[in-house]
N, C-alpha and C positions, 0 to 999 in steps of 0.2 A: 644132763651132760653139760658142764662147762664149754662154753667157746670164746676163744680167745677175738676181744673186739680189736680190729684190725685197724691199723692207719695206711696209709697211701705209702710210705716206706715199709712195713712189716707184711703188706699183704700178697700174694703169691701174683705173680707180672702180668699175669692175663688178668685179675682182678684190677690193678691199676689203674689202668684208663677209665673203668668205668665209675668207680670210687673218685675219681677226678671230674666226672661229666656229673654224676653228685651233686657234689659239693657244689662247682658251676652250677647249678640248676637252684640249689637251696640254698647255698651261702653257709652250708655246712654236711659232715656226713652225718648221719646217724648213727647211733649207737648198732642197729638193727641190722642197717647195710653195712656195716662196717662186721656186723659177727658176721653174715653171709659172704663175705669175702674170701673169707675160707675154702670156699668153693665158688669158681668164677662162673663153671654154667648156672648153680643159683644164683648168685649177684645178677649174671646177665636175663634171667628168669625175674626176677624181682625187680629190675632196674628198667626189664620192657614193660611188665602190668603196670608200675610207678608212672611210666610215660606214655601208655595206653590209655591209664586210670585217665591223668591230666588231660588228656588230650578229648576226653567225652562233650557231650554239649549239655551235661546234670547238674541242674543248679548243684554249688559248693555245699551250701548246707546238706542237701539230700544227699551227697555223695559223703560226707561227713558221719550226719545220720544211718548210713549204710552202716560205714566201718565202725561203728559205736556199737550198734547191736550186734554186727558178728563177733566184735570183741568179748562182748560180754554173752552170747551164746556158744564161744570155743573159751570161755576159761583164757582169755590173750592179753596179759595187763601192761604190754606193752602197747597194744594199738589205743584201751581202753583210756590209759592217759594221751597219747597221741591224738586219738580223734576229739577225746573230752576238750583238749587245749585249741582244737582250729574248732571247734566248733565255738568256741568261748570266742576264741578271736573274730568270728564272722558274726556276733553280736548277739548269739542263741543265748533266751535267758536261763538262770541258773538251777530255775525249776526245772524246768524239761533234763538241761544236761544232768543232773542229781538222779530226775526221775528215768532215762535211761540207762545209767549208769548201774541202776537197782535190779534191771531188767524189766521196767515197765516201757511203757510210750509217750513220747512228746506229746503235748494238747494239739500242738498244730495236726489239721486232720489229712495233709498232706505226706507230710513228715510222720503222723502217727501211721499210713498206710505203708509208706515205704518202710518205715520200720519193720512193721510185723512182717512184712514181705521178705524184707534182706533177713531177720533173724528165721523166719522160717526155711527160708534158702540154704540156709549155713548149717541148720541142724539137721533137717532134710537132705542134703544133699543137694539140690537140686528142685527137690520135689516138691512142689509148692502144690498145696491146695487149691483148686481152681476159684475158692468164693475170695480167698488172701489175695489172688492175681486179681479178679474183678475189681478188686477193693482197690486195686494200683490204678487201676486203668478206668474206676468210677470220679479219682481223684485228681485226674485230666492229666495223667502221664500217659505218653505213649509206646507203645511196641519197643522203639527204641530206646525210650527212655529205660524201662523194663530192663533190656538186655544190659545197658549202661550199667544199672543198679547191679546184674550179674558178674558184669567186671568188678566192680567192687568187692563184690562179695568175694569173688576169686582172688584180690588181689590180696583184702583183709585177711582170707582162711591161710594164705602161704605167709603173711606176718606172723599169724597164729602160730603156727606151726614152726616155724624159726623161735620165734619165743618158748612157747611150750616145749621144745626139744632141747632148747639150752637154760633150761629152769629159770627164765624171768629175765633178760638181757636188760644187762644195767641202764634206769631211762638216763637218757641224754637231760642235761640239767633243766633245758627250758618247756620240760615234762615234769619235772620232779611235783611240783604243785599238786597236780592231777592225778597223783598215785594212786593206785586201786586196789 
């Protein structure tokens, strides 16, 4: 289904404010939030995980690392170029982002645990295999960190899913690189 990507004038009044608190926050809206605006309880749904996401204590990279592999375990080439470009930006080199991109794993063997964790998370469900979680938590993240990674995963599957239901939502330019 096409959806109409929305601006702060065309978008419905309860979406407003929050497509404004956005932009504030980013210094621009997304192509993504800006189709969720169409519906303002998803915006406001999208817009609390987005500020949820932010607000964890998961290194950037691993939180990166999360939404790369849900990307590319929902089929989501919206996030897949979004995560691929912050993770470039936070200095990850080009091999790993290539090599997750493929649906493989980073060398790093922190990054490579959280990987298969969040990708198993997202296809799963939820259900992660108990040796995949050992492997999180042999790799000196904690419980919390764990759950952190679960907010990502949550926050990646509902990008998926806005993308997947609007057949590929046009990337915003400074993704365009990144294409998948």
């Amino acid at each position: 289904m096409q959806l109409p990507i929305h601006s702060v004038d065309s978008a419905p009044a309860e979406s407003r404010v929050l497509l404004e608190g956005i932009a504030s926050d980013l210094g621009v809206i997304p192509n993504l939030a800006a189709t969720a605006a169409a519906s303002p309880a998803l915006l406001a749904g999208f817009d609390g995980l987005r500020r949820a996401v932010a607000s964890t204590k998961l290194d950037p990279v691993l939180r990166e690392v999360t939404g790369l592999a849900v990307g590319v375990a929902v089929d989501n080439h919206y996030g897949v170029a979004f995560h691929s470009t912050m993770l470039a930006g936070l200095g990850v080199n080009e091999a790993d982002i290539d090599a997750m991109r493929q649906g493989g794993a980073p060398a790093e063997p922190v990054a490579a645990a959280v990987h298969g964790f969040a990708r198993a998370a997202a296809v799963g469900r939820g259900k992660v295999a108990h040796v995949t979680t050992e492997a999180v938590l042999a790799a000196g993240l904690s419980t919390e960190a764990i759950l952190e990674i679960l907010l990502e995963v949550s926050f990646a599957s509902v990008v998926g899913l806005i993308d997947n239901f609007a057949d590929q939502v046009e990337l915003d330019g400074f993704l365009a690189e990144r294409r998948w």
